[in-house]
C-alpha positions as CSV (number, residue, x, y, z in Angstrom):
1,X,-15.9,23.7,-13.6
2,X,-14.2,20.6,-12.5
3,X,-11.9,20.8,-9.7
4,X,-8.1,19.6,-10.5
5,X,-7.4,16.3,-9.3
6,X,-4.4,15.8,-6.8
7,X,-2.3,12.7,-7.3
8,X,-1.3,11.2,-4.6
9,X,1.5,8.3,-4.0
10,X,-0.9,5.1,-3.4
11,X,-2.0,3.7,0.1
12,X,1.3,1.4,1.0
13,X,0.0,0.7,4.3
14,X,-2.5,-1.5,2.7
15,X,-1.0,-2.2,-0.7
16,X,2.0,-3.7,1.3
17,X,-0.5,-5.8,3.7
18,X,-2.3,-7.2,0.9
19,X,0.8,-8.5,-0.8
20,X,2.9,-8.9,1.7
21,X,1.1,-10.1,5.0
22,X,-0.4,-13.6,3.9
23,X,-3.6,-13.4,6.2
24,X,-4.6,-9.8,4.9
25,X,-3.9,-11.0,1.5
26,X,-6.3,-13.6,1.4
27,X,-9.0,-11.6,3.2
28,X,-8.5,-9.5,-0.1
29,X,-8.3,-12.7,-2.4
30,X,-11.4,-13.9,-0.5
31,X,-14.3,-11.2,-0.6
32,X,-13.2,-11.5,-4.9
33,X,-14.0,-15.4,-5.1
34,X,-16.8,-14.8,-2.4
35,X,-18.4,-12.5,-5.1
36,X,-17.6,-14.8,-7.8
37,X,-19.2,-17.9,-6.0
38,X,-22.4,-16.7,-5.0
39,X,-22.8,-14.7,-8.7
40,X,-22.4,-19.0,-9.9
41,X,-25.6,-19.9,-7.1
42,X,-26.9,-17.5,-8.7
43,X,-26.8,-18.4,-12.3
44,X,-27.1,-22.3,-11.6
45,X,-30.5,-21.0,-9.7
46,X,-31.5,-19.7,-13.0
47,X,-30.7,-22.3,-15.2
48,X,-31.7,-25.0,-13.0
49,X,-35.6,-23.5,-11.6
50,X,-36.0,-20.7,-15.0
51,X,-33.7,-22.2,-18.1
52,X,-36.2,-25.4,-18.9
53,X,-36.5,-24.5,-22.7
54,X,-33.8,-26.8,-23.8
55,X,-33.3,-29.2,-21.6
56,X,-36.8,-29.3,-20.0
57,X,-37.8,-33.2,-19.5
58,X,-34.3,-34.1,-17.3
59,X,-33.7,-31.1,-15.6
60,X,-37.5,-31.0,-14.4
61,X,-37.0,-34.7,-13.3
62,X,-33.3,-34.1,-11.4
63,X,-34.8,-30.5,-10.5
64,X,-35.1,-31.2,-6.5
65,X,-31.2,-32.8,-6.4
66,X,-29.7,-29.4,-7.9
67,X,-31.6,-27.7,-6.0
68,X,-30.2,-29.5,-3.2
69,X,-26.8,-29.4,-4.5
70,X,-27.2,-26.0,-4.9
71,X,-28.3,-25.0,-1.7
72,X,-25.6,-27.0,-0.1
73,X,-23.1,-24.9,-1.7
74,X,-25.2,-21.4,-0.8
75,X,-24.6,-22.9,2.8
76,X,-21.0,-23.2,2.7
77,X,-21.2,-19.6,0.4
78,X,-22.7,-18.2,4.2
79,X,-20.6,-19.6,6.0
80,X,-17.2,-18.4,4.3
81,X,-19.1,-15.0,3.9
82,X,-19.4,-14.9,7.4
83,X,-16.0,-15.7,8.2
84,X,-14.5,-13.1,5.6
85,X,-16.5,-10.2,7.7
86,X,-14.6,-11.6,10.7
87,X,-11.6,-11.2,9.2
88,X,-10.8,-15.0,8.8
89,X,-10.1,-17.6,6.2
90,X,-12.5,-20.8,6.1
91,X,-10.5,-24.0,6.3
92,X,-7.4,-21.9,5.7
93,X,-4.8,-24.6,6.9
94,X,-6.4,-27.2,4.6
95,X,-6.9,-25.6,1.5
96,X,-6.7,-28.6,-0.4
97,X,-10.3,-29.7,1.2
98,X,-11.8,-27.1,-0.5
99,X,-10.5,-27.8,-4.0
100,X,-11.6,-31.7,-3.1
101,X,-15.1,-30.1,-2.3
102,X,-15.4,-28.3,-5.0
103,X,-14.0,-30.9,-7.8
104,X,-17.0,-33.2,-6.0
105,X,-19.7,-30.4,-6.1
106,X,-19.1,-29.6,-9.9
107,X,-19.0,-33.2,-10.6
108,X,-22.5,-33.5,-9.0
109,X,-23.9,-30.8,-10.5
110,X,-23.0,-32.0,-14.0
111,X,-24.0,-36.0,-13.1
112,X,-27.5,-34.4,-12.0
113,X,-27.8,-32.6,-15.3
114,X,-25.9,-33.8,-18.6
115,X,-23.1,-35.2,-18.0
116,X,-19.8,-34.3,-19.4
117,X,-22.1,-31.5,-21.6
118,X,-23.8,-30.0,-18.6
119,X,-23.3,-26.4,-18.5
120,X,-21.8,-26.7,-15.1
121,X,-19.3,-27.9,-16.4
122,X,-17.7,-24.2,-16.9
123,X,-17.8,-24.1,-13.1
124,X,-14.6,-25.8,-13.5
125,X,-13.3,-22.6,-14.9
126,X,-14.5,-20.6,-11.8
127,X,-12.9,-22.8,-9.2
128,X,-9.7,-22.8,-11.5
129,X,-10.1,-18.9,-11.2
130,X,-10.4,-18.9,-7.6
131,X,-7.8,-20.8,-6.8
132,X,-5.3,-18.8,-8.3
133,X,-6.5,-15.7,-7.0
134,X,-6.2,-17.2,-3.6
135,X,-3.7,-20.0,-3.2
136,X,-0.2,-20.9,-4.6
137,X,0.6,-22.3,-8.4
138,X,1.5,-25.8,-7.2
139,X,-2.4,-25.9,-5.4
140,X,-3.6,-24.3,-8.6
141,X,-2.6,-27.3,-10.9
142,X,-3.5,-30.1,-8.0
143,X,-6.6,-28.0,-8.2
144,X,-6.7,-28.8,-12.2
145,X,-5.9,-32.5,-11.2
146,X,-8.7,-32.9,-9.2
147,X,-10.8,-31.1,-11.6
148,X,-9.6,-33.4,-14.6
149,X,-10.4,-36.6,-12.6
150,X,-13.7,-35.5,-11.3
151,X,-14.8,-34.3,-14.8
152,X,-13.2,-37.9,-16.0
153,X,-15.1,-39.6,-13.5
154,X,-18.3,-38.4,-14.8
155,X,-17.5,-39.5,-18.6
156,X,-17.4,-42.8,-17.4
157,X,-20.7,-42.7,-14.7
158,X,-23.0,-40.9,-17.1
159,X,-21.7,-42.5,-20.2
160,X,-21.0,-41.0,-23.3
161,X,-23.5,-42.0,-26.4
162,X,-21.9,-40.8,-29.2
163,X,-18.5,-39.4,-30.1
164,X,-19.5,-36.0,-29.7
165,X,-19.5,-36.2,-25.8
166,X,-15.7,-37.8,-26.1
167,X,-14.7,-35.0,-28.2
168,X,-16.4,-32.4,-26.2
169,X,-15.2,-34.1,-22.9
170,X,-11.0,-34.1,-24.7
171,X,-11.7,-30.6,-25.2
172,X,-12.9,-29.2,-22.0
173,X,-10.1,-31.2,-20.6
174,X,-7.7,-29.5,-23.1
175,X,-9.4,-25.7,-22.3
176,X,-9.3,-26.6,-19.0
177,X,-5.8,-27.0,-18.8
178,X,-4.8,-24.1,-20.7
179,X,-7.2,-21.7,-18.5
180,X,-5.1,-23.7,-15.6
181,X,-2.1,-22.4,-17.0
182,X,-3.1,-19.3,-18.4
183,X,-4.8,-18.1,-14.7
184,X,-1.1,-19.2,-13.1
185,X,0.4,-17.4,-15.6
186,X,-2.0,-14.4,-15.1
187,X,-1.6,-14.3,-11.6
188,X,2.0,-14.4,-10.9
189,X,2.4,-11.2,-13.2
190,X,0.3,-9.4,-11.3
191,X,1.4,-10.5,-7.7
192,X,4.7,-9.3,-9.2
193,X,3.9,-6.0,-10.8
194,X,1.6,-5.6,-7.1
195,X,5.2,-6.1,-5.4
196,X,7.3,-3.8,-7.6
197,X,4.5,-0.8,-7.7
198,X,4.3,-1.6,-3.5
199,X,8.2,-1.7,-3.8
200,X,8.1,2.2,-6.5
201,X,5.4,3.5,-3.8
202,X,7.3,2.8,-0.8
203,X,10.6,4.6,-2.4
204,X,8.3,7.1,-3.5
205,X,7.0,8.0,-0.4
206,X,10.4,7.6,1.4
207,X,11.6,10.4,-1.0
208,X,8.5,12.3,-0.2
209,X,9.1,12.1,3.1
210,X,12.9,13.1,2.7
211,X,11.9,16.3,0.9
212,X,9.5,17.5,2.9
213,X,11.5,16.9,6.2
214,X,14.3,18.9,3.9
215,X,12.1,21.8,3.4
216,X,10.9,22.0,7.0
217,X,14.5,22.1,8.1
218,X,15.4,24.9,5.6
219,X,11.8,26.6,6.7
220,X,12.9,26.7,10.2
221,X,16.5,28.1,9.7
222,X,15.1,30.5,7.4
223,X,12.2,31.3,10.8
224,X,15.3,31.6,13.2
225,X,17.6,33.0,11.1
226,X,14.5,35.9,10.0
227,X,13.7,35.9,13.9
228,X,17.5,36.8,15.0
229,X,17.8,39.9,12.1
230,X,14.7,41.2,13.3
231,X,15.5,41.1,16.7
232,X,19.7,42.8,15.9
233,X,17.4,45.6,13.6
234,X,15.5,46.0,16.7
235,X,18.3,46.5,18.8
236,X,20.2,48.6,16.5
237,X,17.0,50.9,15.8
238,X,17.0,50.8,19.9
239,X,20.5,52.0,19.9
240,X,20.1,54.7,17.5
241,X,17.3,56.4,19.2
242,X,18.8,56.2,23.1
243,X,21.9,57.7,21.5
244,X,19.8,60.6,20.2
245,X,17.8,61.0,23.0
246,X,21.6,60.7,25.2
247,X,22.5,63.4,22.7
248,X,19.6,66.0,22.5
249,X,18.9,65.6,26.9
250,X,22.9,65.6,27.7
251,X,23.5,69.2,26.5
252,X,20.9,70.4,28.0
253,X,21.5,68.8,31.5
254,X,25.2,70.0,31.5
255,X,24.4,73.6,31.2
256,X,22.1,73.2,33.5
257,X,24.5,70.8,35.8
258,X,26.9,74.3,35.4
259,X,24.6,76.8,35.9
260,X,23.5,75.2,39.5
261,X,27.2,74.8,40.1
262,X,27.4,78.2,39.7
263,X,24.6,79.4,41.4
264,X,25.9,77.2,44.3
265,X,29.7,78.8,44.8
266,X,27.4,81.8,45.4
267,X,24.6,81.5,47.1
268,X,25.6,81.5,50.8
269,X,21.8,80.8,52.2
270,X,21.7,77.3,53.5
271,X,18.0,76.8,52.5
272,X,18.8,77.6,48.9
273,X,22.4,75.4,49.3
274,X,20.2,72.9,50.3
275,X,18.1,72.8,47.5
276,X,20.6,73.7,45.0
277,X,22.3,70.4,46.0
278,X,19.3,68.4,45.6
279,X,19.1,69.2,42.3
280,X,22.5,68.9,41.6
281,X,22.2,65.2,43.1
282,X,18.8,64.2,40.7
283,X,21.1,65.9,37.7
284,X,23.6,63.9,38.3
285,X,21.1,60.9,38.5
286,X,19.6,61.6,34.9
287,X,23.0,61.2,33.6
288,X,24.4,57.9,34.8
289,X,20.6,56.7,33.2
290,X,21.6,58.4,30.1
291,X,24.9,56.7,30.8
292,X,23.3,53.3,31.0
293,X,20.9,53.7,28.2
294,X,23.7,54.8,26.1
295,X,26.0,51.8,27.1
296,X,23.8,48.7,26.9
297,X,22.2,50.5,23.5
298,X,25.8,50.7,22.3
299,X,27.0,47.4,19.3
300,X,27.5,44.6,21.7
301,X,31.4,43.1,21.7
302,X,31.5,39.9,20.1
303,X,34.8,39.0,22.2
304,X,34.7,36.3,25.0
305,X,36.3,37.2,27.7
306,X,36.7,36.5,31.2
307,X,33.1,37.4,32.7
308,X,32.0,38.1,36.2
309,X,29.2,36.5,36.2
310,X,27.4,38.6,39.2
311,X,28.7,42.1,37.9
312,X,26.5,41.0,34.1
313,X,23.5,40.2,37.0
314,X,23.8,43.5,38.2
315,X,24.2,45.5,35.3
316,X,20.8,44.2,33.6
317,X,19.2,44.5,36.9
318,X,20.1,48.2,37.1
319,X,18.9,48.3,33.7
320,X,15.3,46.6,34.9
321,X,14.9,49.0,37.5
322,X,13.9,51.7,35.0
323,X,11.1,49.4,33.6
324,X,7.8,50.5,34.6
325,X,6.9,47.5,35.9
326,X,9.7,47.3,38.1
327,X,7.4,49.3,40.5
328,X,5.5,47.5,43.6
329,X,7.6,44.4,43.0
330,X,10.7,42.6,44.7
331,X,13.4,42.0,43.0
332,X,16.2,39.7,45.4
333,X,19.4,38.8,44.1
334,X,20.8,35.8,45.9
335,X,24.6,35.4,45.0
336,X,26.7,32.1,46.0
337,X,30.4,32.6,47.4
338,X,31.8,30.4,45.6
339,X,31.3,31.2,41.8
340,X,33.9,31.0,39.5
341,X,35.3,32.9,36.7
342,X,33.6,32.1,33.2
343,X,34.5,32.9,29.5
344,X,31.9,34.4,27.7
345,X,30.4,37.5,26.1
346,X,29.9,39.8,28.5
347,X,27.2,42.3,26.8
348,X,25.5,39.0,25.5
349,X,25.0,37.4,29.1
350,X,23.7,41.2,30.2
351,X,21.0,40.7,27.7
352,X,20.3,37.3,28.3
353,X,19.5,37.3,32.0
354,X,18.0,41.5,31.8
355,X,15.3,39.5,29.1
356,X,14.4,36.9,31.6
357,X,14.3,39.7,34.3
358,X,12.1,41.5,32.5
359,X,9.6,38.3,31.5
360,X,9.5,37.7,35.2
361,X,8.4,41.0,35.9
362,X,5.7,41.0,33.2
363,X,4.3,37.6,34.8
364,X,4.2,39.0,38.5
365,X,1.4,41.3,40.1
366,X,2.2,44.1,42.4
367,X,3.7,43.0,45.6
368,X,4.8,39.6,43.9
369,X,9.0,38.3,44.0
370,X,11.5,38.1,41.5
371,X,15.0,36.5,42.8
372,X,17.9,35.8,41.0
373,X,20.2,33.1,42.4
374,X,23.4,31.7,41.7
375,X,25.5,28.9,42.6
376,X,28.0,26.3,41.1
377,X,27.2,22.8,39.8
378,X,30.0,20.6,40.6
379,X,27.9,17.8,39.5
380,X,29.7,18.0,36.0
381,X,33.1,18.5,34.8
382,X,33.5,21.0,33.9
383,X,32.1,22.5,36.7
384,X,29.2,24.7,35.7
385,X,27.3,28.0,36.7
386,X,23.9,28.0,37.0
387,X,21.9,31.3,37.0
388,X,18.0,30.7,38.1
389,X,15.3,33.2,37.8
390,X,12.3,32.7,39.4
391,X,8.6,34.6,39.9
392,X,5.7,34.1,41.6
393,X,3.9,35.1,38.4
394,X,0.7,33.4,36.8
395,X,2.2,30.4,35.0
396,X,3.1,29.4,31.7
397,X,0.1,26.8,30.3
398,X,1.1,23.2,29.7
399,X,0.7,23.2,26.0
400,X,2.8,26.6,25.5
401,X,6.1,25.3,27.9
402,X,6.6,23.0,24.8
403,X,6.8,26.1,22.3
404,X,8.0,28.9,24.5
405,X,11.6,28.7,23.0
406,X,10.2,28.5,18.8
407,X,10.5,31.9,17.3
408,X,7.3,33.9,16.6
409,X,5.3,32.5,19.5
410,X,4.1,34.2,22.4
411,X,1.5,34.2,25.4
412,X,1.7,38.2,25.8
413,X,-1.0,40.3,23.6
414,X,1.7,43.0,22.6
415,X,4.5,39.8,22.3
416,X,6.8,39.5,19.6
417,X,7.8,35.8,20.5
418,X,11.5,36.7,20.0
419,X,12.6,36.9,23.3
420,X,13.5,33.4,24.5
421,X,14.3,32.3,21.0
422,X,16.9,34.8,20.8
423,X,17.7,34.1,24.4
424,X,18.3,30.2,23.6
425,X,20.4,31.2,20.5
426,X,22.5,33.3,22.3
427,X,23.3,31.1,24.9
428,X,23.8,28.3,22.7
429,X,25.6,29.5,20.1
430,X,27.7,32.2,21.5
431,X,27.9,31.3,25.5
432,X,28.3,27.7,25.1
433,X,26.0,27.0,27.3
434,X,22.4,26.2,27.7
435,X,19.1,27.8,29.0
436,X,15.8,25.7,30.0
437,X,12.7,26.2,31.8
438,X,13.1,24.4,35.2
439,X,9.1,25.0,35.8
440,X,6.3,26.4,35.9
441,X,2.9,26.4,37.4
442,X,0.1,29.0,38.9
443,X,2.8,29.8,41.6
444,X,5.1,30.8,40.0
445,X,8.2,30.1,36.5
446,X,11.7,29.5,36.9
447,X,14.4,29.5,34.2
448,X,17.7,28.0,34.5
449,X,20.9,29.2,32.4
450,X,23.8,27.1,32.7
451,X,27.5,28.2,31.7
452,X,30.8,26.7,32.0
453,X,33.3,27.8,34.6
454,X,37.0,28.0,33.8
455,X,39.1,25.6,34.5
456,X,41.7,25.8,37.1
C-alpha cells in the first residue's frame, strides 16, 4: 500500500536565492548550460571521429582541426565545470567574451566542416539557449548579432556554390532569429511565474506560520487555563475532606476536652492534676490544628485588602510545620523593620509563599536551612516588597530553571508540575506582582516574590 504523500509549501529559502540573489541564480543557470555544453562535445565527438558515412572524404581530411577545435572547447567545458563546483561564475563580469567565443568557435567548427550547411551550425541554437537561461534579453539578442555575423562570415569564406547554400544560409538566419526571440520570450515567462510562485510560497508560509503560532498560543491558554482548574478542584477536594475530618475528630475531642474538665474540678491528687492538665494542654493543641486545617482549606476571599505581609509569612509557616518533612530541618524567618503595608489577597499570598516553603523543604536533607527574609526595594517607585526564600537544597538543573514555571513540568517523581505555574499566576494576575528564581545551584535555590507597597 502506498503511503499518502504530504504536500508541503515549496523550499523558499532556495527558490527565493535562485531568483532573487543574482550570483546563486546563475550557479543554477550554470550547472543547466554546463550540461547542455558538454552533451554538444559530445555529439560533435560523434559526428566528427564516428558520423563519416556522408560526408566521409572532407571531414576525414579536416578531421585533426575539429578535433582540435573540439578539445579546445572540452578545455574551457573543465574549466567552467570546475568553477561551478566552487560556487563561481567563469568570466562573470564579461559575459559578452563568452558569446564573442562562442560565435568564433561555432563559426570554426562549421568553416572546418561544410560551411554554412555544416551541422554545427545548430550549435547556434544551443548558445542562443544558454544565453537566455543565464544572462539578460538585451545580451541574448547581441548574442544573436554575433551569431548572425559569424554565421555570415562564413557564407562569404567558404563560399556558397549553388543557391541552395544562400537559401539554406537566409533560412537559418531567419530560424535563428525566431528561436532568439522565442528563447527571450520563453525565459522571461518563467523568471516571472518563478517570482510570483516564490512571491504565493512566501505568503503561504507566512500564513502557515501565523496559524501555527495561533494554535500554540490557544494550546497554551487552554494548558494554563486546564492547569489552574485542576489545581482549584484540588484545593476544593482538599477543603472538603479537612472539613470532614475537622467535623468527625472535633466532636469527639470536645467530649473528651469536657470529660477531663470534669475529671479535673474533682480530682484533688496533684499527680493526676498534673496529668489531667497535660492532656488538657495536647487537646487543646489538636484543635487550633483542626482550626488551621479548617481555615486555610476553607474558599479563599477574592478581596484585596490591606495585607500584613509578615502575619501571611507566618500563617503558611505554621501551616508547614505540620508537614512531615518539616522534621530535622531549620526553618529561620528573617523579617525587616521597615516593611510597608501592601494591598493584596491575603489567603492568596498565604498560598503562594506556604508552596515555596514547602518546595524548599522537599529540596533540603535533614539538618539543612530554609529562611525566609524580607525587606523593601526602594530601588523602584513604587517602592516594592520583596519576599526571598532560600534552601540549601540540591539544585535545580540548568536546562529545567528555563521550564520550572510552564504547567505540567516537574523534577519531583510524585510532581504534578502545578505548583509554580499556579504560583506565577497568582502573583501575576491577582497580586500584581511578580515571582522569579533569583538562583540556583548544588548549594542551594532562592525564589524571589516581589509586591507593591502602598503608597503614602
Amino acid at each position: 500500500m502506498n503511503s499518502p504523500t504530504t504536500i508541503s509549501p515549496l523550499d523558499s529559502d532556495s527558490l527565493e536565492d535562485s531568483l532573487v540573489n543574482p550570483l546563486a541564480r546563475d550557479l543554477r543557470a550554470e550547472s543547466i548550460t554546463i550540461r547542455i555544453r558538454w552533451f554538444g562535445l559530445a555529439v560533435g565527438y560523434l559526428l566528427v571521429n564516428f558520423a563519416n558515412l556522408v560526408y566521409q572524404t572532407q571531414r576525414i581530411s579536416s578531421q585533426f582541426a575539429l578535433n582540435a577545435i573540439l578539445t579546445l572547447g572540452a578545455v574551457y567545458a573543465l574549466v567552467d565545470t570546475y568553477r561551478s563546483w566552487k560556487g563561481k561564475v567563469l568570466l562573470a563580469e564579461f559575459r559578452i567574451l563568452i558569446s564573442i567565443m562562442e560565435a568564433l568557435f561555432i563559426g570554426l567548427l562549421c568553416f572546418f566542416d561544410n560551411g554554412v550547411s555544416s551541422p554545427f551550425r545548430f550549435y547556434y541554437f544551443l548558445s542562443l539557449l544558454v544565453c537566455g537561461i543565464r544572462h539578460t534579453p538585451s545580451l541574448t539578442f547581441a548574442t544573436f548579432g554575433l551569431h548572425a555575423l559569424s554565421y555570415s562570415l562564413l557564407g562569404l569564406l567558404s563560399g556558397m556554390e549553388n543557391t541552395d547554400d544562400g537559401l539554406q544560409m537566409l533560412l537559418t538566419l531567419v530560424f535563428l532569429g525566431w528561436a532568439a526571440w522565442a528563447i527571450i520570450g520563453l525565459t522571461a515567462l518563467l523568471k516571472s511565474a518563478g517570482i510570483r510562485l516564490t512571491e504565493l510560497n512566501s505568503e503561504l508560509i507566512a500564513n502557515q506560520e501565523q496559524l501555527e503560532r495561533r494554535i500554540y498560543e490557544r494550546t497554551k491558554d487552554l494548558q494554563e487555563s486546564q492547569a489552574l482548574l485542576v489545581q482549584q478542584e484540588k484545593q476544593a477536594a482538599f477543603g472538603l475532606l479537612a472539613a470532614g475530618i475537622a467535623h468527625e475528630v472535633g466532636n469527639p475531642l470536645a467530649s473528651i476536652s469536657s470529660i477531663v474538665q470534669m475529671l479535673n474540678r474533682r480530682v484533688t491528687d496533684d499527680y493526676t492534676k498534673e496529668r489531667l492538665d497535660m492532656v488538657g494542654g495536647q487537646l487543646s493543641r489538636i484543635q487550633r490544628t483542626l482550626q488551621e486545617l479548617v481555615g486555610f482549606s476553607r474558599p479563599t476571599s477574592q478581596q484585596a485588602a490591606i495585607v500584613d505581609v509578615h502575619a501571611a509569612i507566618n500563617d503558611a509557616l505554621n501551616i508547614a510545620k505540620y508537614y512531615k518533612r518539616w522534621k530535622g530541618k531549620k526553618v529561620e524567618a528573617r523579617f525587616a523593620d521597615n516593611i510597608r503595608a501592601i494591598r493584596s489577597v491575603y489567603d492568596q499570598l498565604v498560598q503562594v509563599v506556604l508552596n515555596l516553603i514547602l518546595n524548599a523543604l522537599d529540596a533540603t536533607d535533614e539538618g539543612a536551612s530554609v529562611t525566609v527574609t524580607t525587606k523593601l526595594v526602594e530601588d523602584d517607585s513604587p517602592h516594592q516588597v520583596a519576599i526571598h526564600i532560600a534552601d540549601e537544597g540540591h539544585g535545580i538543573s540548568a536546562e529545567s530553571q528555563a521550564k520550572i514555571f510552564e504547567p505540567y513540568y516537574t523534577t519531583k517523581a510524585t510532581g504534578t508540575g502545578l505548583g509554580l505555574f499556579v504560583c506565577r499566576q497568582l502573583v501575576q494576575q491577582e497580586l500584581n506582582g511578580n515571582i522569579e528564581l533569583v538562583h540556583s545551584d548544588p548549594a542551594g535555590t532562592e525564589f524571589c516574590i516581589l509586591l507593591g507597597t502602598v503608597s503614602d
